[in-house]
C-alpha positions as CSV (number, residue, x, y, z in Angstrom):
1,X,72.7,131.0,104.5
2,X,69.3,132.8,105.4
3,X,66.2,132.7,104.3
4,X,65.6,135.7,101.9
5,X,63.3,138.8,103.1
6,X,60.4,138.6,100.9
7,X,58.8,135.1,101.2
8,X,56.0,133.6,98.2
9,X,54.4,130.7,98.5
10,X,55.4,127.5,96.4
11,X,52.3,127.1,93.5
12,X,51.2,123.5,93.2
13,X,52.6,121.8,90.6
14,X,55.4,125.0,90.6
15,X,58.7,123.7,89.2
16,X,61.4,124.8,91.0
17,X,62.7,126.8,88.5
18,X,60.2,129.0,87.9
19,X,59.5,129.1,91.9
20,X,63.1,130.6,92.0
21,X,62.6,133.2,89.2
22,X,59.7,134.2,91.1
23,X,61.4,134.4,94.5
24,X,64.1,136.6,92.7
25,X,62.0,138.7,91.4
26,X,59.9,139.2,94.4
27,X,63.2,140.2,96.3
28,X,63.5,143.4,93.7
29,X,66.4,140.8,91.5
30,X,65.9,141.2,87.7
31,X,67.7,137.8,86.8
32,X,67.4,134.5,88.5
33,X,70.6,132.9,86.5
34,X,72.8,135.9,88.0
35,X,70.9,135.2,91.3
36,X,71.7,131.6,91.6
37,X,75.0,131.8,90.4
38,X,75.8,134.1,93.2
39,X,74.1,131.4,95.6
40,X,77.0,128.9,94.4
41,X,74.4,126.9,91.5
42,X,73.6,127.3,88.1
43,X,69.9,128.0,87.5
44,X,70.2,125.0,85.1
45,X,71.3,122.8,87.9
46,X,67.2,123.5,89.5
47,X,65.5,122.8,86.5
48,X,67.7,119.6,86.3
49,X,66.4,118.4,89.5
50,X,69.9,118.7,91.5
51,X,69.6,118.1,95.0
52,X,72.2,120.3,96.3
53,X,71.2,123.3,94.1
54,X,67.6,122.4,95.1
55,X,68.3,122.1,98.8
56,X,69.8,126.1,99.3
57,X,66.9,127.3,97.4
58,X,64.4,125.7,99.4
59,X,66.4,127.2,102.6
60,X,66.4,130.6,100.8
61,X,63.1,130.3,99.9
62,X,62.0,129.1,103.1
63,X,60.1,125.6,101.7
64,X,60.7,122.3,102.9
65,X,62.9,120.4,100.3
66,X,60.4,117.7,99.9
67,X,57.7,120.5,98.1
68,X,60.5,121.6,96.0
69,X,61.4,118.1,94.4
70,X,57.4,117.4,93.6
71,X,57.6,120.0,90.8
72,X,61.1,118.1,89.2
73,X,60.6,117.4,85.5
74,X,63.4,115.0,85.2
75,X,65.1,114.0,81.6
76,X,65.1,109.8,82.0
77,X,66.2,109.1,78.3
78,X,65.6,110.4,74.7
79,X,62.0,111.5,74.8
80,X,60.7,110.7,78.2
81,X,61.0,112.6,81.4
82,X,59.7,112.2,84.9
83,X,57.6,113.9,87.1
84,X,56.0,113.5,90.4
85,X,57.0,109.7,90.1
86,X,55.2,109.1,86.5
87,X,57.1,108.7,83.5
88,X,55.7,110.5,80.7
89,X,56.7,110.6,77.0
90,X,57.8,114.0,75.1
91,X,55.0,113.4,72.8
92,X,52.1,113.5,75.2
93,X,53.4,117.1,76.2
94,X,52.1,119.6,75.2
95,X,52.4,123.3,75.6
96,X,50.1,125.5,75.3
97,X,51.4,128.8,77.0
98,X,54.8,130.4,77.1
99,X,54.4,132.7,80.5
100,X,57.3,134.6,81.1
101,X,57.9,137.6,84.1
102,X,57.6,141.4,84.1
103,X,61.2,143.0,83.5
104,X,61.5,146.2,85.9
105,X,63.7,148.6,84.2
């Protein structure tokens, strides 16, 4: 597996998911799901926090794996999640923008 041809840096405090659908869409790729399901993972399996799945997208995207899994929001239980080694309760989250990418078409 090789690193993809058009590199981007990580963001702090990037997840990994959205990392990838940048990475995708930085390498002319409309749709990161397609993408990573053509990799052998489900995009699904990177917000989730799976190591594997994590592992080939920090090789394609040419990041060291350790970067990758800072940005994890892990589910623990019912209402609290996990990230960069604090747990933190659904109801202290709060969102306050939806960001989304540019389609090319």
């Amino acid at each position: 597996m090789q690193v993809l041809p058009i590199l981007i840096p990580l963001m702090p405090g990037e997840t990994p998911a959205s990392f990838a659908s940048r990475l995708v869409w930085a390498n002319g790729l409309s749709l990161a799901s397609e993408f990573c399901i053509d990799q052998g993972f489900a995009l699904q399996a990177i917000a989730d926090g799976d190591e594997g799945a994590l592992s080939i997208l920090a090789r394609l995207g040419g990041v060291e794996l350790a970067q990758l899994v800072r940005g994890v929001v892990c589910k623990v239980s019912t209402g609290q999640y996990r990230l960069a080694g604090q747990l933190v309760e659904k109801r202290w989250i709060t969102r306050r923008r939806l960001r989304f990418g540019v389609c090319r078409g």
